[in-house]
N, C-alpha and C positions, 0 to 999 in steps of 0.2 A: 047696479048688481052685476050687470059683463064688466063692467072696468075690474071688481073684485075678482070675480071669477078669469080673468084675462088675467089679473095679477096673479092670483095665484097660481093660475098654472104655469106662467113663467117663471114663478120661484122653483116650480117642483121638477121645470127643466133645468133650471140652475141646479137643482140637486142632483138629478140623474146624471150630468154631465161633472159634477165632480164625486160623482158614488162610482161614475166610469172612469176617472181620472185615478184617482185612489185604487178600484182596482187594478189600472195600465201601471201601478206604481207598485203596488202588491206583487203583481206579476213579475213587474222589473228587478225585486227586492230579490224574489224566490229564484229568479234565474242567475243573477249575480250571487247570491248566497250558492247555487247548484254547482256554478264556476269555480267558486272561490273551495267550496268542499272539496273537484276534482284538483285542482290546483292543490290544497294542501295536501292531497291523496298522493298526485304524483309526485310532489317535494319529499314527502314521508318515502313514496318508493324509492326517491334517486338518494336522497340520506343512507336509506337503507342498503342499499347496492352498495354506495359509495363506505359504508362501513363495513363493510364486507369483502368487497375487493379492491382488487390492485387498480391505481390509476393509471397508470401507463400501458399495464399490459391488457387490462381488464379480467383479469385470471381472480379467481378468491385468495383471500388475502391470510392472513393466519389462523384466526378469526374463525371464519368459516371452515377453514382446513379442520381445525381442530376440534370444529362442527360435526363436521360431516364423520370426522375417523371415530368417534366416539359412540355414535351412533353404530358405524360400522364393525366396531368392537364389540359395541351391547349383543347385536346381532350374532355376532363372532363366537362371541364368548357361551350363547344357549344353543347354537348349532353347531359347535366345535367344531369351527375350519379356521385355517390360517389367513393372516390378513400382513402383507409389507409398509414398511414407510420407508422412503427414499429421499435422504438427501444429497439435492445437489447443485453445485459450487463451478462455476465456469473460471476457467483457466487463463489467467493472464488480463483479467478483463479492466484493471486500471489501466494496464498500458495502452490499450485505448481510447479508453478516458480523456488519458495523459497527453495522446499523441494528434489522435484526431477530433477529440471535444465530446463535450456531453451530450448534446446532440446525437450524436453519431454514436453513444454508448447507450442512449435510449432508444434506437432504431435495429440496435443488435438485438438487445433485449425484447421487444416486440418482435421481431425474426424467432427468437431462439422459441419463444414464447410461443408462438404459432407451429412450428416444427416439433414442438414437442407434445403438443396437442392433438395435433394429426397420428400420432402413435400408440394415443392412448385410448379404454375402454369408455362410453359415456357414465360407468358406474364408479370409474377412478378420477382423484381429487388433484388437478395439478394444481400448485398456490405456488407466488410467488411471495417469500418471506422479505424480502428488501435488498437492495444493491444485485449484485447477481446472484443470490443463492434462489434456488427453487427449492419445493417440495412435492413430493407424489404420495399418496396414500392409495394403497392397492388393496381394496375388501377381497377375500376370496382368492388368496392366492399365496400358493407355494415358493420356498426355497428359488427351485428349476424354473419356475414360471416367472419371479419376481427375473431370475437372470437375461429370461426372454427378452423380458420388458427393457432392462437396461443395454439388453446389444441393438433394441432397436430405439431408443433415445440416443447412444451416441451415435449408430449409425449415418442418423438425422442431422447430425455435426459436420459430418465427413463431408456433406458437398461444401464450396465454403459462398461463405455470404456474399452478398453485392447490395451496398447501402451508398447512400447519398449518389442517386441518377448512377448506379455500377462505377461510380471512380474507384471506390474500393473494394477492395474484396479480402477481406478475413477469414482465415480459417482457426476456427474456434476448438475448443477440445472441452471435459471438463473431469470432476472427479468427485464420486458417489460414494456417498454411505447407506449401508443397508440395516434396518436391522426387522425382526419379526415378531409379530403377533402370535401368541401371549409368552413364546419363548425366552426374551429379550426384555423384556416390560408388558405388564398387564394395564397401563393408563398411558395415554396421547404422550401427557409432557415427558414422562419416562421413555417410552420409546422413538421419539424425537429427540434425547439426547443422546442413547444411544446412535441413532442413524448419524448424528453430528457428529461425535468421536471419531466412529469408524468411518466420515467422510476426511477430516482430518489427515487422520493413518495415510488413507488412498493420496493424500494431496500431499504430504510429505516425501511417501513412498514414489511417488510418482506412477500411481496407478488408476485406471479407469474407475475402477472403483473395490470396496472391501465390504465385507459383511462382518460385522462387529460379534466381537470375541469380548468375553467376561473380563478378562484381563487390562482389556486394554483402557478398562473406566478409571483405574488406577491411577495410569499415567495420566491420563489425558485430564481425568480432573488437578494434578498438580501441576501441568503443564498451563492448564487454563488458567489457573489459579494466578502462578508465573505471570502468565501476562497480564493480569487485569494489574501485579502488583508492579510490574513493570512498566503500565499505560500512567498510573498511578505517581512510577518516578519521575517520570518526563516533565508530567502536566506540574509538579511540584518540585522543582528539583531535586527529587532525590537522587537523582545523578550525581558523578565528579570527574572533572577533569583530570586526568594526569598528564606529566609535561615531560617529554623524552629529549634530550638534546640532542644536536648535531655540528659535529665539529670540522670547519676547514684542514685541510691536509698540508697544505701549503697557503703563504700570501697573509694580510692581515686580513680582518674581519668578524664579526662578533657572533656567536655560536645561534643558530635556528633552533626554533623546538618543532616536535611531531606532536599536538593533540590527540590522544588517546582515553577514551572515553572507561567508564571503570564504574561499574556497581555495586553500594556496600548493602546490601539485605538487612531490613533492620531485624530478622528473626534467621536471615540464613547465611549471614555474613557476606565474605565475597564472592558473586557472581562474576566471572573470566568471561572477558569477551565471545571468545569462542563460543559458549553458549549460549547466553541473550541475544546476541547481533545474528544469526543466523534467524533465532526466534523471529526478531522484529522484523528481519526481510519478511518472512511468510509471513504476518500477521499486518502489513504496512505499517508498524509503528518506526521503521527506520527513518520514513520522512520527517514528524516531529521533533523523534531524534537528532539526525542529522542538523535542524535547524536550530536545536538548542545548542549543541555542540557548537558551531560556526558562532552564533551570537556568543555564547562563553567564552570562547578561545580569543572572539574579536576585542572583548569588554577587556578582557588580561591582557593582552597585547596592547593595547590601548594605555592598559597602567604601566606597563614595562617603560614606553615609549617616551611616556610623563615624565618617567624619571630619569629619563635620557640615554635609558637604553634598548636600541633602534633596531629590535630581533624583529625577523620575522616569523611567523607560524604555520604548520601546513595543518591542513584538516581534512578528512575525508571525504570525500562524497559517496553516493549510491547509485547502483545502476537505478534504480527506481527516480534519483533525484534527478536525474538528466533526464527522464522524460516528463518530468515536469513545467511546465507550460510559467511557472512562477520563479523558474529557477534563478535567472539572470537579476530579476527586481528584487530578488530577496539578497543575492549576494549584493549590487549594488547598492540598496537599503543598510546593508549593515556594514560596507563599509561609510556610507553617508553619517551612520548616527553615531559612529566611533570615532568620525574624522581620520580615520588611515588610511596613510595612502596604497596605490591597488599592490606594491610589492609587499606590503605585511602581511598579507596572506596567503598560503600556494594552496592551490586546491588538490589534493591527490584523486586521482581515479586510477582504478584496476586495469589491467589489461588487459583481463578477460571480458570487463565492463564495454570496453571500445570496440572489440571485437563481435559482440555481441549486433551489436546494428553498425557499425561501421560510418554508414552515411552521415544518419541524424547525429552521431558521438561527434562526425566532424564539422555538423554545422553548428553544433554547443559551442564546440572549442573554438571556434572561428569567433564565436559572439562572445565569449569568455573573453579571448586574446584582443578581439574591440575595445574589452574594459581597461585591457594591461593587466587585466590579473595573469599573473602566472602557475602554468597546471603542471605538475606532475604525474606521471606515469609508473604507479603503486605496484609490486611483485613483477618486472619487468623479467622475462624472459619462464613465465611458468604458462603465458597464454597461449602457446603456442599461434602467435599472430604471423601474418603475411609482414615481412618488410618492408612491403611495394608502398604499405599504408602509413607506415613510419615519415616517410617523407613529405606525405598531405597532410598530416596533423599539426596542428597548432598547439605544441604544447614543452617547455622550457627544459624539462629535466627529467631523466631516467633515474629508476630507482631500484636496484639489482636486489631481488628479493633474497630474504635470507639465507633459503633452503643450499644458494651455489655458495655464500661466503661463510656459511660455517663449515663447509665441508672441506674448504679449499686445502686445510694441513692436511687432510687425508686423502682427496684425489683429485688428481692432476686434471682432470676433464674440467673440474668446479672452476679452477684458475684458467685452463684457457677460454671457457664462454664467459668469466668475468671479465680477462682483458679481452676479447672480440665486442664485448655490450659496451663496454667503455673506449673503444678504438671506434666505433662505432656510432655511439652517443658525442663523439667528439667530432668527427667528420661531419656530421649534421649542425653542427654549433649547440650542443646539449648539455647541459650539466649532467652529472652523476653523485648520485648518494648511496651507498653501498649499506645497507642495514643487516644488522646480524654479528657486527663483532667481538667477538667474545674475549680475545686476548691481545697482548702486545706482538703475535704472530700475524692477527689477522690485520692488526692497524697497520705493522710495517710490508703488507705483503699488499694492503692495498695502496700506501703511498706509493708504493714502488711501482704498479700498474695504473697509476697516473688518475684515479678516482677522486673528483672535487671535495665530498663531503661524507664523512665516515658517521652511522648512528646505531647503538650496540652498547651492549653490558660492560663493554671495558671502558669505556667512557663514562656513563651514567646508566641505571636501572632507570624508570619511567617515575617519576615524583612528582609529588601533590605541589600543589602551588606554590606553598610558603617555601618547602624546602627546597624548590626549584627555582625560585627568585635568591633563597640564599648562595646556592650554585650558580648562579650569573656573576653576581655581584661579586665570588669570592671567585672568578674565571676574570673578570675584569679587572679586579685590583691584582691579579696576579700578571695579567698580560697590558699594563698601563698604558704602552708606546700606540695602541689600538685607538 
């Protein structure tokens, strides 16, 4: 009877001991489920944060911007007051990018992003929309009042920055559009396009900023339009080259061409340089340009060569392109896949381009002249440049802009700064190519002042491919001893 009784109660601490185990497991279950709850709780919070604002700056993102003003309108709109939105576009801010790295273009941005914070209300929305544009959304506030606001965000600008440990220091500018609540647009995305127009204007005009005018959506919408159909040519070629020759004055040698880029609209026909290439500077589409051009003129040049005629090409470049950090491996790339050698290309740059930074222009052309490519110096004598700098550049040939050789039959000043830039370009060991000649006055007026190579209307207009390879071909059988 005790061995039973001793058994059994052994069994029934066997049990207590796993009815305790079971519940230390229960317990263990409920605590790790309690974990796992906050755990998803704060994943759900940092998702949610993170869809909502900016990762870099940690500022709200558009998202919420477009949250919050909506609200701020509802409100707006049953206690009839005024409410701003501001867009705004920092100045110049590839060229940092470009010059000192991304790095250091996220570190401004995070600065600008905190300076402009410190200026505003805790009831105002500052968001960043992507790259450098910002946004502000101001509830409860006037005309005069929104002006307030934006003299003390540039203000914010004026000291200048110091990033990466103060080696550098930047000073920033930028350029705003304003527009108002309910005057301008009665909903967010309406008057967030307005504020983008009229930041436009300001950043064309070269102004701090503009408050948008009814007028101006006109433009600005077929402006925009413009470029999306422009972004459009690039990425598809609807681009075309044209091919401008350029002829020896003396000596044998077979005629160069100038690449000149040319837009045919499929609904508005031809678009002229002059007004797209301005465009695409402001808009950075000049860089993809630029490198389809180069690739096209290299691929045609490439077929000339085949057929054993051994022109060279010049092409332009961009100020934007030289602070490009890709610049050198792209042109070495595309002479690599065409197999030409580095004289079938000249690269032109402006004067004004070089002038511009000076420095970095000269350590381009230093790495440029590494390649043996040879660069040209595009509208020479309209940059008003130092001479002093003339002599540190690396670059093969002057190019006497048009404006002094078409003038030359009618004033005497045009002829002596052409023979001074050619007396000039010649003491340095420089070629000259005089563009701009319109007649049999201008072509003999420039052999006779000693100009290497003449390029102008009295020679050839600017021609599409086919009928500029029939022009070689029929320049070649005519001059055979070449």
């Amino acid at each position: 009877m005790n061995q039973e009784v001793q058994k059994l109660r052994k069994q029934l601490r066997t049990l207590e001991n796993k009815y305790q185990q079971l519940n230390q497991e229960v317990d263990g279950l409920h605590d790790s489920l309690r974990q796992r709850t906050l755990e998803l709780e704060r994943q759900k919070n940092v998702m949610k944060h993170q869809a909502l604002h900016d990762v870099l700056t940690g500022l709200p993102n558009r998202t919420l911007l477009e949250e919050r003003a909506q609200q701020s309108f509802q409100i707006a709109g049953r206690e009839n007051f005024p409410c701003c939105f501001l867009m705004v576009d920092l100045n110049r801010f590839k060229e940092v990018n470009d010059t000192l790295g991304y790095h250091t273009g996220d570190v401004l941005l995070q600065e600008v992003a905190q300076r402009f914070r410190l200026q505003l209300r805790s009831s105002d929305t500052l968001a960043r929309l992507g790259g450098d544009e910002f946004a502000v959304a101001l509830p409860d506030t006037n005309a005069t009042q929104a002006e307030e606001v934006i003299q003390k965000l540039m203000q914010s600008l004026t000291l200048p920055l110091k990033i990466l440990d103060n080696k550098h220091t930047i000073q920033m500018s930028a350029s705003m559009g304003v527009a108002m609540f309910p005057e301008h647009a009665q909903d967010v995305e309406g008057l967030m396009q307005c504020a983008e127009v009229a930041m436009y204007v300001a950043k064309k005009e070269q102004r701090s900023a503009v408050f948008y005018q009814p007028d101006m959506k006109t433009h600005s919408e077929a402006r925009l339009s413009l470029v999306g159909d422009l972004k459009y040519a690039i990425e598809n070629n609807g681009l075309e080259l044209y091919y401008q020759p350029q002829l020896l004055t003396e000596g044998d040698g077979l005629p160069s061409f100038e690449a000149l880029v040319r837009w045919h609209h499929p609904t508005r026909g031809m678009i002229f340089p002059d007004m797209f290439i301005p465009m695409a500077e402001e808009t950075g589409l000049i860089n993809p340009m630029t490198w389809w051009v180069l690739e096209e003129a290299a691929a045609q040049c490439a077929v000339w060569r085949a057929e054993g005629m051994e022109v060279c090409v010049s092409v332009n470049l961009s100020a934007r392109n030289l602070k490009e950090e890709s610049l050198l491996e792209r042109v070495r790339g595309c002479f690599q896949r065409y197999h030409l050698p580095p004289e079938a290309i000249v690269l032109e740059i402006t004067e004004s381009m070089l002038m511009d930074d000076p420095k970095q222009a000269s350590e381009v052309l230093h790495s440029i002249d590494a390649m043996r490519v040879e660069v040209s110096i595009d509208d020479f004598g309209t940059g008003y440049s130092s001479l002093s700098y003339l002599k540190y550049l690396k670059v093969n040939e002057l190019k006497i802009d048009r404006s002094f050789v078409m003038g030359m039959q009618k004033n005497e000043n045009d002829i002596v700064i052409v023979r001074a830039i050619i007396s000039l370009a010649h003491n340095l060991g420089l070629r000259v190519v005089a563009e701009g000649a319109e007649d049999q006055g201008d072509w003999d007026t420039l052999v006779a002042l000693g100009c290497d190579r003449v390029q102008g209307y009295f020679i050839s207009r600017p021609m599409q491919v086919k009928a500029a390879t029939v022009w070689l071909k029929k320049w070649i059988s005519e001059h055979e001893n070449i």
